[in-house]
C-alpha positions in Angstrom: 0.0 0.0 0.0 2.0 3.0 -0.5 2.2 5.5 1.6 1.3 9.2 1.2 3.6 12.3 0.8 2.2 14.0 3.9 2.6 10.8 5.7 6.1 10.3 5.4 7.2 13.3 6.1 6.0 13.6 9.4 7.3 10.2 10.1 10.7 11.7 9.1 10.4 14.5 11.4 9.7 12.6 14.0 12.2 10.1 13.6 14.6 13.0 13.9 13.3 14.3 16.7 13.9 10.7 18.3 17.0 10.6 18.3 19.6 10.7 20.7 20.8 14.7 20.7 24.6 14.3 20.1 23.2 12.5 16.7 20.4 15.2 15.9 22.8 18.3 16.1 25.9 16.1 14.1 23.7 17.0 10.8 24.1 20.4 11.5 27.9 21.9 10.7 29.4 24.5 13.4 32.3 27.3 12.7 35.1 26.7 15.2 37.2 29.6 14.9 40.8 28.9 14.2 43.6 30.5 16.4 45.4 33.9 14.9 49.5 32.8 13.5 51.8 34.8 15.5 54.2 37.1 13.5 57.9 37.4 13.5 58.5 40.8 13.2 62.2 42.2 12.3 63.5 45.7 11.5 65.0 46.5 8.0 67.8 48.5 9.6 70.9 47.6 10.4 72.7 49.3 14.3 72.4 48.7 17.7 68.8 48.6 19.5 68.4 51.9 21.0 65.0 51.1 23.2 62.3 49.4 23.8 58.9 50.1 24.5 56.9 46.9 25.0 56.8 44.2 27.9 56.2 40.1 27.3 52.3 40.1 27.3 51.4 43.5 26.6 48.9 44.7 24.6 49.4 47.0 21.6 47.8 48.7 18.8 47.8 48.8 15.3 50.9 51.3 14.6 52.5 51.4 18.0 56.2 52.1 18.6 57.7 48.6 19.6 61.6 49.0 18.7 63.8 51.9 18.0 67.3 51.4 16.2 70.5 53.9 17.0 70.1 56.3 13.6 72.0 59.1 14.2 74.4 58.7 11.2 71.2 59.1 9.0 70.1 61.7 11.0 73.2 64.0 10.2 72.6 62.5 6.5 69.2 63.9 6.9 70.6 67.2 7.8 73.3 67.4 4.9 70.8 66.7 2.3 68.4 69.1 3.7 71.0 71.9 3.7 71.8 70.8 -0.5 68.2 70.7 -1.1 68.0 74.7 0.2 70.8 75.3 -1.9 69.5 73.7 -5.4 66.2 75.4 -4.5 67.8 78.8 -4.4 70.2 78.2 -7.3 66.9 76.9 -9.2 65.6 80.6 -8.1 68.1 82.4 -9.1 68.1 81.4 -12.5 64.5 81.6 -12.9 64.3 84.7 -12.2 66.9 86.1 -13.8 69.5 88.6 -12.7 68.5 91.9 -10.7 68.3 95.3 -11.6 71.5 96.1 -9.5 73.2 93.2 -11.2 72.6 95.4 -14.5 73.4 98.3 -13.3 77.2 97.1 -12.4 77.3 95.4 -15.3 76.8 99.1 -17.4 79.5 100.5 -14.6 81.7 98.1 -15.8 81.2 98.5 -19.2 81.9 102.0 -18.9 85.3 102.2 -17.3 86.5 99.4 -19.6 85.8 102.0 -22.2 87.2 104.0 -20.9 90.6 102.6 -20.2 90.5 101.2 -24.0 90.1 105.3 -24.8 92.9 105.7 -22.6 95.3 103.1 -24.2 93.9 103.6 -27.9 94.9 107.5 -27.6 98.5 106.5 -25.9 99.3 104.2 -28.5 98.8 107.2 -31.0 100.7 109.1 -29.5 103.6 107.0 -29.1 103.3 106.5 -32.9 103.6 109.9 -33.8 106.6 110.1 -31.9 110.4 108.8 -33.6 111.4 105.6 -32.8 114.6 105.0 -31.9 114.8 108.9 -30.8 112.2 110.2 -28.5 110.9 106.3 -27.8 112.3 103.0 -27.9 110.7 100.2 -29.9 110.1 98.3 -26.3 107.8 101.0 -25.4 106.2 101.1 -28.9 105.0 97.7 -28.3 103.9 98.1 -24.6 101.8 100.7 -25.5 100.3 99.0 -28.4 99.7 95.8 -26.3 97.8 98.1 -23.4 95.7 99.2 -26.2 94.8 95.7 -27.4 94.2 94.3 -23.8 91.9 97.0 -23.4 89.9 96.9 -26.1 89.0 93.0 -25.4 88.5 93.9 -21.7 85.9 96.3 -23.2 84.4 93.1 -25.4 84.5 91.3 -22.4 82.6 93.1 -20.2 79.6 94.2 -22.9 79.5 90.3 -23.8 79.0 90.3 -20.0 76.3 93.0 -19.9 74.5 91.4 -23.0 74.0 88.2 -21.1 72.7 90.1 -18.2 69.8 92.1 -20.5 69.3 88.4 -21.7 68.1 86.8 -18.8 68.7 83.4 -17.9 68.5 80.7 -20.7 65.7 77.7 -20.7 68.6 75.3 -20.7 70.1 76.7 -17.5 66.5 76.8 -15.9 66.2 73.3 -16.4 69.0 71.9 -15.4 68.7 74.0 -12.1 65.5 72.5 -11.7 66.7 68.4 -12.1 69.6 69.4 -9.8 66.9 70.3 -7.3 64.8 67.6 -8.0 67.6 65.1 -7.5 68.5 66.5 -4.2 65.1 66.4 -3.2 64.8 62.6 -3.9 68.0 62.1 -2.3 66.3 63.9 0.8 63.4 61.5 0.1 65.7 58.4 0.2 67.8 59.5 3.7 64.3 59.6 5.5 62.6 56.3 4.0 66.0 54.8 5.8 65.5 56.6 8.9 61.7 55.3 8.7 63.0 51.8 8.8 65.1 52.5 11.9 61.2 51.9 13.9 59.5 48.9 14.2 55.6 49.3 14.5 53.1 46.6 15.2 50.9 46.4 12.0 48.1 45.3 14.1 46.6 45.0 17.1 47.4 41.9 19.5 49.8 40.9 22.3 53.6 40.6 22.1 56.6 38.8 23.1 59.7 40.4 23.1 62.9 38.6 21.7 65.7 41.7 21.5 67.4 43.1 24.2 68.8 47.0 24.6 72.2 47.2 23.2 72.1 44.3 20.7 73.4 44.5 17.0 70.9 44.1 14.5 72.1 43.7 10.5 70.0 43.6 7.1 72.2 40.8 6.4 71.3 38.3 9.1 67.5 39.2 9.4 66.5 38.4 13.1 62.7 38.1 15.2 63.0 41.5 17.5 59.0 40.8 18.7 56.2 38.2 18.5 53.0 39.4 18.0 50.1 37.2 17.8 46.7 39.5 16.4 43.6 39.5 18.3 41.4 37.2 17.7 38.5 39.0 15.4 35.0 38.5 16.6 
């Protein structure tokens, strides 16, 4: 005789409910949480530990100061590359702006007496011309005068090159190459204090710690060492 739909289902449900309770919850699967992995956590810096700030069994935070490493070489580094990046950022200034009106104005002043003193020679060497060689001037002082007048004159040359440059401004060329000196001593800047970064050892989470270094002992990039245990909380 078969039996009806309705039928067997309650007979199922009440077989289940029958049995033993260790054998109905088994059907149903549970979560069981699985314990966090501690971390070995090193420094990538290599000098003598300076401090530390933690305890065996402490609790810390996500970003808290655990170790410190002795950095005071790349803290005078830090200094010396600050003091070149001033310097490249006012050379970079300078040259973008140009020379200054007073700047100019000298250069004219020079310009001026170099003329000057080329008048000077030019008319001396006439005059020595004029005169008989051999009789009222020797040849050695024929050719001293004519050598002042020549020195002169390209001292003159020199200094309206000098003034032309000035009335020029600064070239493109030399604005740009003031301006990747500065940018390089700005990334050297940038690289002295991503080194003195590393000289700090942070927990990168939350959890409890176990500390493995000791004040005074030598760490090295090159044998990589555990400074601190931490094992994260457990998330809920």
């Amino acid at each position: 005789m078969a039996v009806p739909g309705i039928l067997r289902l309650a007979i199922s449900v009440a077989a289940v409910a029958a049995l033993p309770p260790f054998l109905a919850t088994a059907q149903t699967p549970s979560r069981i949480a699985s314990p966090p992995s501690t971390m070995q956590l090193g420094i990538a810096a290599t000098g003598v530990i300076e401090k530390i700030f933690v305890r065996d069994g402490d609790h810390v935070d996500a970003g808290q100061l655990l170790v410190t490493i002795d950095c005071r070489p790349l803290q005078a580094e830090i200094k010396v590359r600050s003091a070149n990046l001033a310097a490249a950022q006012a050379a970079f200034e300078r040259a973008r702006n140009g020379p200054r009106l007073d700047e100019v104005a000298i250069g004219e002043a020079n310009v001026g007496v170099a003329r000057a003193r080329a008048e000077e020679a030019q008319a001396a060497y006439e005059r020595a011309t004029e005169l008989h060689e051999g009789i009222t001037i020797s040849r050695a002082n024929l050719l001293q005068a004519r050598r002042d007048a020549r020195i002169a004159a390209a001292q003159l040359e020199d200094q309206k090159r000098r003034l032309d440059l000035l009335h020029a401004g600064t070239r493109i060329e030399d604005i740009s190459e003031a301006a990747a000196k500065r940018d390089a001593a700005a990334s050297l800047l940038d690289e002295a204090k991503a080194l003195f970064d590393q000289c700090f050892l942070r927990a990168p989470e939350a959890g409890n710690v176990k500390v493995l270094a000791t004040p005074g002992q030598f760490v090295s990039t090159n044998v990589p060492v555990t400074l601190v245990q931490l094992t994260p909380k457990e998330k809920e």
